[in-house]
C-alpha positions as CSV (number, residue, x, y, z in Angstrom):
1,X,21.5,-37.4,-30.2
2,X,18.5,-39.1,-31.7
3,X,18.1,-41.7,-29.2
4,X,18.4,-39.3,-26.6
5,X,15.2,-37.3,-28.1
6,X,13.4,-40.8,-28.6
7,X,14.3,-41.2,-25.1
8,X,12.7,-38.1,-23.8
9,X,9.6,-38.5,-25.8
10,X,9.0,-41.9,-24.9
11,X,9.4,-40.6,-21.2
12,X,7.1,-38.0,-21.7
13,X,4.3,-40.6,-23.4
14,X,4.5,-42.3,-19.9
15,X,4.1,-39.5,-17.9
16,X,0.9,-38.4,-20.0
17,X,-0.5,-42.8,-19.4
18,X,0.2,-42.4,-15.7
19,X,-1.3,-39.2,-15.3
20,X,-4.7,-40.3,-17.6
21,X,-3.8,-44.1,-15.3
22,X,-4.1,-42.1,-11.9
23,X,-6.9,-39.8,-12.6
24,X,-10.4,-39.8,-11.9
25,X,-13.2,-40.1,-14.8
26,X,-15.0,-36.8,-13.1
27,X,-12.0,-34.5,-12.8
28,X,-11.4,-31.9,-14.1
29,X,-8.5,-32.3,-15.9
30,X,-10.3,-35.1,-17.9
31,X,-13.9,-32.6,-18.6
32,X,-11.1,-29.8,-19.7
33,X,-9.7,-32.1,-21.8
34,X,-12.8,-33.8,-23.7
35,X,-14.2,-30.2,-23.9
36,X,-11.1,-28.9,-25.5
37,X,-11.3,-32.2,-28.0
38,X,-14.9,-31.8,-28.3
39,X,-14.9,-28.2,-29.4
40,X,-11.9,-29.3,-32.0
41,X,-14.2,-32.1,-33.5
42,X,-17.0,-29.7,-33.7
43,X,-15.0,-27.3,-35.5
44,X,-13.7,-29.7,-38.4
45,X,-17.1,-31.4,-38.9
46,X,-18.2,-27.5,-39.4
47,X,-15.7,-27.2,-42.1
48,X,-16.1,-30.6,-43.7
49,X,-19.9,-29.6,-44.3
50,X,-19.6,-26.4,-45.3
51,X,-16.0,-27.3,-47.1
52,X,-16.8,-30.4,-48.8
53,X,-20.6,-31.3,-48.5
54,X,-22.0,-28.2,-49.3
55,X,-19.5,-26.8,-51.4
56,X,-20.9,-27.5,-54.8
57,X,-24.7,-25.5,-53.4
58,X,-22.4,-23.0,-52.2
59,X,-21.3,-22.7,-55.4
60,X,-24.4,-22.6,-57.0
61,X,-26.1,-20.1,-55.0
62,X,-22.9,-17.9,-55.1
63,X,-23.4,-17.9,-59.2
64,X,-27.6,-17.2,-59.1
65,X,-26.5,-14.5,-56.7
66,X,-24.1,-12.9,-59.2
67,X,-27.2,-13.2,-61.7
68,X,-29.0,-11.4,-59.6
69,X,-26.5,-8.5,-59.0
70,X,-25.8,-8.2,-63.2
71,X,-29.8,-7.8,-63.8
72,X,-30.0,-5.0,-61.2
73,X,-27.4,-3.0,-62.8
74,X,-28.9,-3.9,-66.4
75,X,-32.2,-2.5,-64.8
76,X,-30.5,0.3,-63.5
77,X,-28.7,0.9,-66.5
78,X,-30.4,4.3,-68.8
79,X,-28.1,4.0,-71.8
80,X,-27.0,0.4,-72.7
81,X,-24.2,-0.4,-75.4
82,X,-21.7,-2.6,-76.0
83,X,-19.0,-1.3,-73.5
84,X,-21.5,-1.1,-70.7
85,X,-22.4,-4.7,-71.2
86,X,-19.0,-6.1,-71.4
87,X,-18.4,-4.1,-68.3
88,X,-20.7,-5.8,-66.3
89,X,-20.0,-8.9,-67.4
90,X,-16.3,-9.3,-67.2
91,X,-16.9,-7.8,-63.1
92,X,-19.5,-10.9,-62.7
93,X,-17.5,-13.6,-64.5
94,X,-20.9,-14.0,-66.9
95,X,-22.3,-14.2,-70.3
96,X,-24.5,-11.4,-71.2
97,X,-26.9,-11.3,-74.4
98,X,-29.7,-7.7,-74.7
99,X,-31.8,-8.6,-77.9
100,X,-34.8,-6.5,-79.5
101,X,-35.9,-2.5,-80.3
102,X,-33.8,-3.6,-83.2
103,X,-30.9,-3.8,-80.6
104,X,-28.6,-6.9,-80.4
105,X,-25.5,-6.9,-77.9
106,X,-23.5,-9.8,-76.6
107,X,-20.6,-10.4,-74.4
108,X,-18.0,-12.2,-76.2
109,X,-18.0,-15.8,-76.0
110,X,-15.7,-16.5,-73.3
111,X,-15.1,-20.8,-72.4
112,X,-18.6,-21.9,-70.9
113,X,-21.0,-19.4,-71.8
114,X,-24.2,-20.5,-73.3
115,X,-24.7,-19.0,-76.8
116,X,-27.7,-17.0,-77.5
117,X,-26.8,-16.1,-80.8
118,X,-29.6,-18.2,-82.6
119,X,-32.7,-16.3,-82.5
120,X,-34.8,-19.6,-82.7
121,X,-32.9,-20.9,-79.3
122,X,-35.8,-22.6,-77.3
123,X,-35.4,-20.9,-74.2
124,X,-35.4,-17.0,-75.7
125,X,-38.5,-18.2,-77.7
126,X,-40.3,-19.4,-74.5
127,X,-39.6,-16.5,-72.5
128,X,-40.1,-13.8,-74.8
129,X,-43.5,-15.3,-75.7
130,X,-44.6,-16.0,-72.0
131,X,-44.9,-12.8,-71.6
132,X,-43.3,-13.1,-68.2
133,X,-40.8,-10.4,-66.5
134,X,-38.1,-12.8,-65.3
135,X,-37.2,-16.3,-65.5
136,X,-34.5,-18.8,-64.0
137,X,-33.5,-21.5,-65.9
138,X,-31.3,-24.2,-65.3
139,X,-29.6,-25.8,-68.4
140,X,-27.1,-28.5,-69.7
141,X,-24.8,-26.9,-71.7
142,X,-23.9,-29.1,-75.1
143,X,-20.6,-27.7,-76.2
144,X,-18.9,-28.5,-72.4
145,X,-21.4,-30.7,-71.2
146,X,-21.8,-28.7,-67.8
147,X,-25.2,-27.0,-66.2
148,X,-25.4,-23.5,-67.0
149,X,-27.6,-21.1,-64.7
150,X,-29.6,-19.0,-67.1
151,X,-31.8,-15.3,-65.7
152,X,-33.7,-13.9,-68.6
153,X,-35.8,-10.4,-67.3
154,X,-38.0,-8.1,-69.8
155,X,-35.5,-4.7,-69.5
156,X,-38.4,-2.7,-71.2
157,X,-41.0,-3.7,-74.5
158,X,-39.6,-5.8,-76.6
159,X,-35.5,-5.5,-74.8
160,X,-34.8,-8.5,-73.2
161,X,-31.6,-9.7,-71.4
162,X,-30.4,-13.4,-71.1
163,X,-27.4,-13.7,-68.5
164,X,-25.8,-17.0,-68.4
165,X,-22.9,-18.5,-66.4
166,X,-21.6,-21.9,-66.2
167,X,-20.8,-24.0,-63.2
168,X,-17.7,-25.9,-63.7
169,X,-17.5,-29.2,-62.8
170,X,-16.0,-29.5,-59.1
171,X,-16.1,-33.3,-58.4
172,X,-12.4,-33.5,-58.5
173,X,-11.7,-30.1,-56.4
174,X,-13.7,-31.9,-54.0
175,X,-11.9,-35.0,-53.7
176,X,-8.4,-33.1,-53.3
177,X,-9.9,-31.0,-50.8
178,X,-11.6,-34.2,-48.8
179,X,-8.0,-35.5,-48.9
180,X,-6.6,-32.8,-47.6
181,X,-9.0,-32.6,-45.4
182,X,-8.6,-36.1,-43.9
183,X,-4.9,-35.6,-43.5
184,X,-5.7,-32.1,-41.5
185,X,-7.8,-33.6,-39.0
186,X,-5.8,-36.1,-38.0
187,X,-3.3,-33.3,-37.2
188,X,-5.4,-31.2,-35.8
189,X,-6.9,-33.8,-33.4
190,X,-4.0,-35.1,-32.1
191,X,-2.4,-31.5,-32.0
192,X,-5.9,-30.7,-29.7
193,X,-5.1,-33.8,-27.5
194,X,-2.1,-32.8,-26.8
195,X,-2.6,-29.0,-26.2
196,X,-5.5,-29.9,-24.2
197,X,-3.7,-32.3,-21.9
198,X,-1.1,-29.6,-21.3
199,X,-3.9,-26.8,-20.3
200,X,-6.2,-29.1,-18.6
201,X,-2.9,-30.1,-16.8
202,X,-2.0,-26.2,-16.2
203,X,-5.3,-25.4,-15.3
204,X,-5.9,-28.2,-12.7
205,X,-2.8,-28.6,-10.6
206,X,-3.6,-25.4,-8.9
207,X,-7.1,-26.7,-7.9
208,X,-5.5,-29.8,-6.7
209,X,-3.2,-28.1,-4.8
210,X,-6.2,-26.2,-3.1
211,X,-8.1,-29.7,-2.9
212,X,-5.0,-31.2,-1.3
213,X,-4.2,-28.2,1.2
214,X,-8.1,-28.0,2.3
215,X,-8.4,-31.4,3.2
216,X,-5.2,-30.5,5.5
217,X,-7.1,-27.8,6.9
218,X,-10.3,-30.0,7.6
219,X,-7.9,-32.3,9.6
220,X,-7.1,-29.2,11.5
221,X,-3.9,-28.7,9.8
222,X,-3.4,-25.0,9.9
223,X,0.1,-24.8,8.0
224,X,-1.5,-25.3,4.6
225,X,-1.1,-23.1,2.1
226,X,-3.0,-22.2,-0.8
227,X,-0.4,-20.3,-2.9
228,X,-0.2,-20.5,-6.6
229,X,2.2,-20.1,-9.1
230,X,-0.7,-19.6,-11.7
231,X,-1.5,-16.3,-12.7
232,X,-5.6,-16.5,-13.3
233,X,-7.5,-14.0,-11.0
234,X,-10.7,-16.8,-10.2
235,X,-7.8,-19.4,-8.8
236,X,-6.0,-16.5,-6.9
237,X,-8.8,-14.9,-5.4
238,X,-10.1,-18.7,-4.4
239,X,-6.2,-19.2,-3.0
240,X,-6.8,-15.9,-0.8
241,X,-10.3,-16.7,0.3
242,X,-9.4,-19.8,1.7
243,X,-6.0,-18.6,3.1
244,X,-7.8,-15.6,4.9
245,X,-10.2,-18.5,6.2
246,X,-7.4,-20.8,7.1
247,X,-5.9,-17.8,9.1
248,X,-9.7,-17.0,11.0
249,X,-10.6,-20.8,11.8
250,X,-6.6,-21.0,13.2
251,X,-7.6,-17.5,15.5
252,X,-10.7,-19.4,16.4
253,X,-9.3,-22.1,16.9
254,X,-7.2,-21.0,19.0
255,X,-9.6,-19.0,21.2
256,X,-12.0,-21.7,21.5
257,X,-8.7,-23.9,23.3
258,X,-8.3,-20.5,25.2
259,X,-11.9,-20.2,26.2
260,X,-11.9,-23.8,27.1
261,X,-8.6,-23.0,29.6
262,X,-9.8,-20.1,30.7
263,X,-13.5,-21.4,31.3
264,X,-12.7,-24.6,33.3
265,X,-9.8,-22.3,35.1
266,X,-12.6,-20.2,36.3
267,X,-14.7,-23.0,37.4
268,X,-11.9,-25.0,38.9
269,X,-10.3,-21.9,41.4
270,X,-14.1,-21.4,43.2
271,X,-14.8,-25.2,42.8
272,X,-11.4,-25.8,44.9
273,X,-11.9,-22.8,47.0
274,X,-15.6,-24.2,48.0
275,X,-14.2,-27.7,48.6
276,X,-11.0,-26.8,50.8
277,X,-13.6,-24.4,53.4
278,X,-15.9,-26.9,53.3
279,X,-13.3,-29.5,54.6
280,X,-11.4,-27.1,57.0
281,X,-15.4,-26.3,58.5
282,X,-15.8,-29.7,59.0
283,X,-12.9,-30.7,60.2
284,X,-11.0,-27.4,62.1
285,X,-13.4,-24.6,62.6
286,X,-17.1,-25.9,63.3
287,X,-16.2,-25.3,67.1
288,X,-15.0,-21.9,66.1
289,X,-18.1,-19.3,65.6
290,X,-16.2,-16.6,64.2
291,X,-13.9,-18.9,62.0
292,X,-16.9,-21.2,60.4
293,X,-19.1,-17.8,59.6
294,X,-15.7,-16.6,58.2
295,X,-15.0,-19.6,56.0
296,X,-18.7,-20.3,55.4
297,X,-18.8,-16.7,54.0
298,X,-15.9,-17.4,51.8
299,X,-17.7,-20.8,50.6
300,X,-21.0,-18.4,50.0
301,X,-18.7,-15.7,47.9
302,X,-17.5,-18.3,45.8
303,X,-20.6,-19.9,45.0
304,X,-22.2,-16.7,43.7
305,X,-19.0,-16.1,41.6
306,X,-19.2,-19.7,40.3
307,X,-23.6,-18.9,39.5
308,X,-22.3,-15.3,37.5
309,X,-20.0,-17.4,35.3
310,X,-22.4,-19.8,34.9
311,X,-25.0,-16.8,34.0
312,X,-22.9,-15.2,32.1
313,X,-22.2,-18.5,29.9
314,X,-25.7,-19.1,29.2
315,X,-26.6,-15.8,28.4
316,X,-23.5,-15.6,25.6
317,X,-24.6,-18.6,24.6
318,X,-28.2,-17.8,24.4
319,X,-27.1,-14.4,22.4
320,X,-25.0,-16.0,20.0
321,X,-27.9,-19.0,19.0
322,X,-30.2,-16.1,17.9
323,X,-33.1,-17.4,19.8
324,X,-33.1,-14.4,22.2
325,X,-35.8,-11.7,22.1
326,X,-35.6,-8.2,23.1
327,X,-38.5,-6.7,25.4
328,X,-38.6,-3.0,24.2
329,X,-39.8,-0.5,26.4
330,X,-39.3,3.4,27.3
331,X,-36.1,3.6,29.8
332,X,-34.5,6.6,31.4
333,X,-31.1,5.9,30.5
334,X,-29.8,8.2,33.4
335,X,-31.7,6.6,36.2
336,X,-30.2,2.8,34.8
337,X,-26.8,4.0,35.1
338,X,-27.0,5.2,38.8
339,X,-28.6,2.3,39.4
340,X,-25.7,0.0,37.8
341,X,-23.5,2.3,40.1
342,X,-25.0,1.7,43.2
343,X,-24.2,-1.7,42.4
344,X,-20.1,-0.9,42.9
345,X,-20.8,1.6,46.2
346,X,-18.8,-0.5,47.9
347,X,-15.6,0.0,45.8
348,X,-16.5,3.8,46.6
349,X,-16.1,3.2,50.4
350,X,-13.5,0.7,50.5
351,X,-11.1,0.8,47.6
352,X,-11.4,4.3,46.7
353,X,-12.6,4.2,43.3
354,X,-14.6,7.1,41.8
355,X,-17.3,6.8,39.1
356,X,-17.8,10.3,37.2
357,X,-20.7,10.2,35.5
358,X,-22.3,13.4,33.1
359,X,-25.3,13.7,30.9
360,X,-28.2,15.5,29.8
361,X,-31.0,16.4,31.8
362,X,-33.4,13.8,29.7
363,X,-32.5,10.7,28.0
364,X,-35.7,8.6,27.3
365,X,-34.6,6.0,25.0
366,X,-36.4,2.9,23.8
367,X,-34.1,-0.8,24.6
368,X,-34.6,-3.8,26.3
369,X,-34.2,-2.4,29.9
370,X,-32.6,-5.7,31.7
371,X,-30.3,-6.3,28.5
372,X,-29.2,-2.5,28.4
373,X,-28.5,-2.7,32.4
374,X,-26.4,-5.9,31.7
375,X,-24.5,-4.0,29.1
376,X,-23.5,-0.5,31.3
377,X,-22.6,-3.0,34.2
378,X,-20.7,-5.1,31.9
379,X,-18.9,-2.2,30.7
380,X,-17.9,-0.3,33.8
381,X,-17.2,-3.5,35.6
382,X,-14.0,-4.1,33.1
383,X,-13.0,-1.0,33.1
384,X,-13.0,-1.8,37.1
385,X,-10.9,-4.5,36.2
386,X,-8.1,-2.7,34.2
387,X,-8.6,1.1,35.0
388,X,-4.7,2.9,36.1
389,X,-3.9,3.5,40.1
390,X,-5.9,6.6,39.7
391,X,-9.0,4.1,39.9
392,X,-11.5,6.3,38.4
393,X,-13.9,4.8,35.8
394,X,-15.6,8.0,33.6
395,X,-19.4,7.2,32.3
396,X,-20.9,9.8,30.0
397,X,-23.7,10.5,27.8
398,X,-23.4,12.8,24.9
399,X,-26.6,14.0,23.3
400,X,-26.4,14.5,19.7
401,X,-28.9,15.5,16.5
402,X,-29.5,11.9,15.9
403,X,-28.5,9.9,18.6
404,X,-27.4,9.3,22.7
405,X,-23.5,8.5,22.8
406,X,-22.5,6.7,25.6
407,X,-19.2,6.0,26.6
408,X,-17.5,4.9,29.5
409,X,-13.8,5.3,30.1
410,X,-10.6,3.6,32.1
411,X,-6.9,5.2,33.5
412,X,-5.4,2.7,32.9
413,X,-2.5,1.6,30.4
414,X,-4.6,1.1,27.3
415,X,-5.0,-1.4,24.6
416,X,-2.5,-2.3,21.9
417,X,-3.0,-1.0,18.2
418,X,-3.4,-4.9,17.1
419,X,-5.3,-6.0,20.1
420,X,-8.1,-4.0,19.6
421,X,-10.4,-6.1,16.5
422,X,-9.9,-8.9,18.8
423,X,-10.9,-7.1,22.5
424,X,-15.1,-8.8,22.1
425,X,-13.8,-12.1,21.7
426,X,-14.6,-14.1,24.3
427,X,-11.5,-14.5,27.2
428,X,-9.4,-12.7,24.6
429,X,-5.9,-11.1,26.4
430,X,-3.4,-9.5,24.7
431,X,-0.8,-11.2,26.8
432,X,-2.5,-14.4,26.2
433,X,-2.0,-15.2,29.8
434,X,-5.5,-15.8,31.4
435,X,-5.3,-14.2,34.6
436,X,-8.7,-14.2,37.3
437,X,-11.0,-11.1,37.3
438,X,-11.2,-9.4,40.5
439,X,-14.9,-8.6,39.3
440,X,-16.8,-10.6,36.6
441,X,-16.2,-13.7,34.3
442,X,-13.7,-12.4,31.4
443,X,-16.9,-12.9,29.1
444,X,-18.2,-9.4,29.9
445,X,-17.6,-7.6,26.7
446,X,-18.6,-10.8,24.2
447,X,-22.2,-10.8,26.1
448,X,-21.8,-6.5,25.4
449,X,-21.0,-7.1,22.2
450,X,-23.6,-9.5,20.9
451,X,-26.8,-7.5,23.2
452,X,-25.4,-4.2,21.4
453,X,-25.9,-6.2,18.3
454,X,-29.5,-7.7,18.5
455,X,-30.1,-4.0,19.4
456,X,-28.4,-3.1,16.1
457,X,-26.9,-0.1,18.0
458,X,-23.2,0.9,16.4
459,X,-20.3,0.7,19.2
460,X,-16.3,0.3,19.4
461,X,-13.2,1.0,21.3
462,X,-10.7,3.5,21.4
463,X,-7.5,3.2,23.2
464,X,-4.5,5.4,24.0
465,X,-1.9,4.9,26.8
466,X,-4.1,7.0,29.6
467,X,-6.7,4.5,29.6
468,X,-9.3,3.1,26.8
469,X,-12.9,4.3,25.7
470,X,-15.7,1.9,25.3
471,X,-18.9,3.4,23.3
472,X,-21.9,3.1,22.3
473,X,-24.7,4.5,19.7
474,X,-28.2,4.5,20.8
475,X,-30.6,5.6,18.2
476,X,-33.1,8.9,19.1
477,X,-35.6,7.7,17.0
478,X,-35.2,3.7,17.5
């Protein structure tokens, strides 16, 4: 049974080298653990001073101050007498002697006290002929050969009081006591070692763990996980932070490969498209009038579809650096719309879709005219792009106290309760299936998004299954 135990512990000892072995002089498990030792040093070199150094002035100044304390009540005292005095001096552990007004009262001569019985003792001569009001004196007892701490005070004309008490010898208290001592911190510093191994340990294997998971994460690892088993609220709340971050950088992440898809998908489709016309108008059709306009028509279609995505790309981009300006300027809101909806006429007359716009009779508002235009045709070009069979797009413009809503409505199947925080990202589908626009880049609403920003305008979404509202805030007095 023994050796088993001797087994363990010796098992244990190595596990605490190789851990000290494998780590680092910086870590934290190493400043925990100094500290911890440091503080415990600190503390016993406190007691030793106050505990062994100083403990004979301690004692010292504890007796004057006892002194002190007896004269005050003597002073305070109107009627002294024997009792009185014993009283006083038994609470105080002191000798107590009142002499003249033909008055002489002593405290019995208890082991150390000084006598005074003498009336020719020196230092009762000296003081009552000084003519001072109090005296300390500090004497060598002859009868135990130990310093006595004398207080003689003037009580009133000719009453005077002589308090004594001894100071016993404490050389050999203090030698058991530094023994002691010695032997206690030696315990103590190995029991603070050990102790503060164990919570330096405990208190750095979480942040490992996190330092171990986050260098996963910077290799683009997003399984890691930066669960702990400990229960301190700092190393939680650190776990959650970086577990919420893991979770946005994997979203980004994963809309950034998505963007990247979808970007050099749209580039790719008008790129090919260009190419084969091109090839079929110089090989098959350039005889062909009505064919080569057609094809060349085609070519000329998708080369302004491949300039708006390009536009649009440099205009998010431009957005999201921050280095964009706004021009502000007085703009009739209702005059910009029916301008962005002459834009889709031709939907009108050949597709059949309706625009129903409402408003106010005024709405002078102060934006950044070309940004604001780029944000209404934005708008009602995606709710072109996913409006119901009905194929009417609603644009409207409530007045209120404060400020101009605008909102601009689809019929069509509406967004998803979960979909809906993600809806400005850029190329974000809630089928995650990237499909071609009939109208526009897929960036539309990112561009809305960070214009309706820089304008510091408040805006959002609201969905239901008979189509979704997109809206916007515009200030009265911006």
């Amino acid at each position: 049974m023994l050796s088993k135990k001797m087994n363990k512990l010796k098992k244990y000892i190595n596990q605490i080298k190789n851990d000290i072995k494998n780590t680092k002089p910086n870590s934290l498990k190493i400043n925990i653990w100094l500290f911890l030792a440091g503080f415990s040093i600190f503390i016993l070199c406190f007691l030793w001073f106050f505990q062994i150094i100083f403990l004979n002035s301690y004692y010292k100044a504890y007796k004057t101050n006892e002194l002190d304390k007896a004269a005050s009540e003597l002073r305070q005292s109107i009627n002294l007498n024997q009792q009185k005095i014993e009283t006083i001096a038994r609470k105080r552990d002191i000798c107590i002697e009142i002499y003249g007004n033909n008055l002489y009262a002593a405290t019995s001569s208890n082991k150390g006290c000084m006598e005074f019985g003498n009336k020719n003792f020196k230092v009762k001569r000296n003081f009552i002929n000084s003519g001072l009001l109090e005296q300390h004196y500090n004497l060598i007892n002859s009868q135990y050969q130990n310093e006595t701490l004398i207080y003689a005070l003037k009580l009133d004309t000719d009453l005077y009081a002589f308090i004594n008490a001894s100071l016993e010898p404490l050389d050999s208290t203090i030698t058991i006591l530094s023994n002691q001592f010695i032997i206690t911190t030696i315990i103590v510093l190995i029991l603070s070692l050990i102790i503060g191994y164990l919570i330096s340990k405990k208190l750095s294997k979480p942040i490992t763990k996190i330092s171990n998971e986050a260098k996963k994460l910077a290799d683009g690892n997003f399984s890691a996980n930066f669960k702990t088993d400990i229960d301190i609220y700092e190393i939680n709340e650190l776990a959650d932070s970086l577990n919420y971050t893991k979770d946005e950088l994997s979203k980004t992440e994963s809309l950034k490969r998505d963007l990247m898809a979808n970007v050099s998908h749209d580039l790719k489709t008008p790129l090919t498209m260009i190419k084969a016309y091109a090839e079929m108008v110089r090989d098959l059709t350039y005889n062909n009038k009505e064919k080569r306009e057609e094809n060349l028509n085609t070519i000329i279609e998708e080369t302004d579809r491949l300039t708006l995505l390009v536009n649009d790309i440099l205009d998010l981009s431009n957005a999201e650096s921050g280095n964009a300006t706004l021009k502000i300027e007085n703009i009739d809101l209702i005059v910009l719309i029916n301008q962005v909806i002459q834009r889709f006429k031709i939907l009108e007359e050949q597709e059949n879709y309706q625009f129903i716009f409402t408003h106010p009779k005024n709405t002078i508002i102060k934006a950044d005219y070309k940004r604001i235009y780029q944000v209404i045709y934005n708008l009602i070009n995606n709710a072109i792009n996913y409006t119901g069979e009905e194929k009417k797009i609603y644009i409207n413009i409530k007045e209120n106290k404060n400020n101009y809503l605008v909102e601009i409505k689809d019929t069509g199947k509406g967004i998803k309760k979960e979909d809906l925080k993600h809806i400005w990202d850029k190329y974000y589908h809630s089928d995650k299936k990237h499909k071609r626009n009939n109208y526009g880049t897929g960036l539309g609403l990112s561009i809305v998004k960070n214009i309706l920003q820089m304008h510091k305008y408040k805006y959002g979404v609201k969905s239901s299954n008979k189509g979704s509202t997109f809206y916007f805030e515009i200030p009265k007095n911006n």
